[in-house]
C-alpha positions as CSV (number, residue, x, y, z in Angstrom):
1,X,1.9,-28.5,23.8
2,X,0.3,-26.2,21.0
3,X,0.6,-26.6,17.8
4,X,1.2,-23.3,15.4
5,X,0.6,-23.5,11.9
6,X,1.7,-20.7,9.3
7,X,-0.8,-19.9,6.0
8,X,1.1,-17.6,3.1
9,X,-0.7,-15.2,1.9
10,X,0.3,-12.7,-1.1
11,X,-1.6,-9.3,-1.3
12,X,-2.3,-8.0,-4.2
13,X,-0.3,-4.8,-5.8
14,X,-2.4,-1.4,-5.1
15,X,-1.9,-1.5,-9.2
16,X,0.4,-1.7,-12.2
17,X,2.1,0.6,-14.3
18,X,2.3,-0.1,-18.2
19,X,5.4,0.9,-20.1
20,X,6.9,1.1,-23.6
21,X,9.5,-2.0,-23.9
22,X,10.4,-0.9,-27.4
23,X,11.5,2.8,-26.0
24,X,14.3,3.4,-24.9
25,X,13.6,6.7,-22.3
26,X,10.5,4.2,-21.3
27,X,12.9,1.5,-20.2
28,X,15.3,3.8,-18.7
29,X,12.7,5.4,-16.3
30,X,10.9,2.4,-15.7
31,X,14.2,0.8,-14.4
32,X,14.8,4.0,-11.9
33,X,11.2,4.3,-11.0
34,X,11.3,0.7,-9.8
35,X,12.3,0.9,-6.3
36,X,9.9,3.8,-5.7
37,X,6.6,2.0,-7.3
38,X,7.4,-0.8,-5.5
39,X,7.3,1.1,-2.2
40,X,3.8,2.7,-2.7
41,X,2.5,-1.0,-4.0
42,X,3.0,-0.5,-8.1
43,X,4.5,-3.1,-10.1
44,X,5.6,-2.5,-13.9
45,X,4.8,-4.7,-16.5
46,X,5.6,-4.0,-20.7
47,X,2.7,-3.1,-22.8
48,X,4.2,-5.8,-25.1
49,X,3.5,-8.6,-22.2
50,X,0.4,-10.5,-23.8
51,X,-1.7,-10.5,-20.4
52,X,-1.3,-6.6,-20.2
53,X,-2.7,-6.7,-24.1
54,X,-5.6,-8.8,-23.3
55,X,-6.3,-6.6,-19.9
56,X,-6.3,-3.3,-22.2
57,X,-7.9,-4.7,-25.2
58,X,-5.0,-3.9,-27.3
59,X,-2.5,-5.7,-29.7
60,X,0.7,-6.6,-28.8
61,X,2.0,-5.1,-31.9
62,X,0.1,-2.0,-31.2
63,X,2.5,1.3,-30.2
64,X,1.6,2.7,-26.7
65,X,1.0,6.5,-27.0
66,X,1.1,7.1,-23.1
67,X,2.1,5.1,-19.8
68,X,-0.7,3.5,-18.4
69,X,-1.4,2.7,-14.5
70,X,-4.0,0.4,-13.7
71,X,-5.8,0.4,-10.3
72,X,-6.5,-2.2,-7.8
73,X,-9.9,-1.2,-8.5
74,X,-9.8,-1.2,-12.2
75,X,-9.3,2.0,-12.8
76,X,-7.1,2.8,-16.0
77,X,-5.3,6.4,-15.7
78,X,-3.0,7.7,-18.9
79,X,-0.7,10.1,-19.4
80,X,0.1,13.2,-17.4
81,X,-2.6,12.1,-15.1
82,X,-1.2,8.8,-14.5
83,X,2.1,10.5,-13.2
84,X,0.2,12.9,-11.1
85,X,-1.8,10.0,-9.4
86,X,1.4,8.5,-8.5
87,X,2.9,11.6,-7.7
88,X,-0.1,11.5,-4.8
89,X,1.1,8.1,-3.6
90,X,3.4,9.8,-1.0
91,X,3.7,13.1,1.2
92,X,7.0,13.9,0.0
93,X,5.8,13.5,-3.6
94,X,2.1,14.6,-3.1
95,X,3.6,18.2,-3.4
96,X,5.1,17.9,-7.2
97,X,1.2,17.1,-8.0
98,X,0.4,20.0,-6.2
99,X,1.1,22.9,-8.8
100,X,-1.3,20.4,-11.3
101,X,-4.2,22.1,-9.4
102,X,-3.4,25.7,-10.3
103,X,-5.7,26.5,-13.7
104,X,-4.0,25.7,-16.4
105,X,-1.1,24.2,-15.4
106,X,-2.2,20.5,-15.3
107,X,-3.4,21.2,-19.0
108,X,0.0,22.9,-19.7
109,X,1.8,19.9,-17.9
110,X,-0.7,17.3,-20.4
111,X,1.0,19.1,-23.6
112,X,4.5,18.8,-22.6
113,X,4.0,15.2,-21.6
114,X,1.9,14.4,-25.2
115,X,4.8,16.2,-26.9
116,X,7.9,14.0,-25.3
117,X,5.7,10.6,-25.5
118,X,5.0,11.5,-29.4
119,X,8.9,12.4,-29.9
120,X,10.4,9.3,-27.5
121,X,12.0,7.6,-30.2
122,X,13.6,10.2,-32.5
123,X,14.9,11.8,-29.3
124,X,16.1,8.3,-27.3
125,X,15.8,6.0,-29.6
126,X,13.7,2.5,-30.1
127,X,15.1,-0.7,-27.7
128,X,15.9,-3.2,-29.9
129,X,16.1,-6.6,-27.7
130,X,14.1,-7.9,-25.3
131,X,16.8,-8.0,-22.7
132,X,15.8,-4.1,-22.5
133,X,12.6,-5.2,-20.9
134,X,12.5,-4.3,-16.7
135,X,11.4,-7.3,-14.7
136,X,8.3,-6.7,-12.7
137,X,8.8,-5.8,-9.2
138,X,8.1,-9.5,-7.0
139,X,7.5,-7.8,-3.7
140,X,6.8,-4.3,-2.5
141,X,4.7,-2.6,0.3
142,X,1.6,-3.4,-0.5
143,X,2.0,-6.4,-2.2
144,X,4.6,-8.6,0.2
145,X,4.4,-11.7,1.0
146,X,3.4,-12.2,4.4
147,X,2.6,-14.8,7.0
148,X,-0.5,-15.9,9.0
149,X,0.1,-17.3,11.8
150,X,-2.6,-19.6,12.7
151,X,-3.7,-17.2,15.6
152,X,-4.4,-14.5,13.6
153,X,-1.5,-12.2,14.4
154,X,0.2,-10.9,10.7
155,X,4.3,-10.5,10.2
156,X,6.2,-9.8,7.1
157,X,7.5,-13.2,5.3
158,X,10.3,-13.5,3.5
């Protein structure tokens, strides 16, 4: 009889995205964004969240001026740029970036973005408890926890 013994492994995210927990619009998108990051391998952590501080070299007290995606590799990506490099993530989304590549627009598409991230709170208001916070995603493709059998063969865990 042979034996078979299981190893649980957890993969890393492909990256994170960094959010405002004190605004309001922030919250709101990270919340319906959250399904979709996690299916391309993004979680979403708070700015405010000390590890995410320490990782960017910033205070906790300090107001974000842009959302922030981190890379797997390192890489840290703000602003319009960050939701373009997203945007990329899947087919049926690589085509919103697309228009970015056209002269001018990406640069037109940066104002617009600098202009509602300066304004978010007049316009939506500030999140005043912490219970407005969005949990960060536990699993998604990409980052799932899966099983190794002991011959080698991979399947999705629970």
């Amino acid at each position: 009889m042979t034996e078979k013994t299981e190893t649980t492994v957890v993969l890393e995210p492909h990256g994170w995205v960094f959010y405002d927990a004190r605004c309001n619009f922030c919250v709101r998108r990270a919340r319906q964004m959250a399904s979709f990051l996690g299916g391309i391998g993004y979680s979403i952590a708070p700015f405010q969240a000390d590890w995410v501080a320490a990782r960017l070299g910033r205070a906790v007290t300090e107001t974000p001026t842009e959302m922030i995606v981190l890379t797997r590799e390192g890489a840290i990506i703000g602003g319009i740029d960050s939701l373009l490099h997203l945007a990329r993530c899947l087919w049926w989304t690589r085509m919103l970036s697309l228009p970015a590549m056209v002269p001018g627009v990406r640069h037109l598409l940066g104002v617009i973005y600098r202009i509602v991230a300066r304004h978010r709170y007049r316009l939506w208001g500030r999140c005043s408890s912490a219970g407005c916070a969005v949990s960060p995603l536990p699993h998604g493709r990409g980052f799932d926890t899966v099983s190794v059998p002991s011959d080698g063969t991979m399947a999705k865990g629970e």
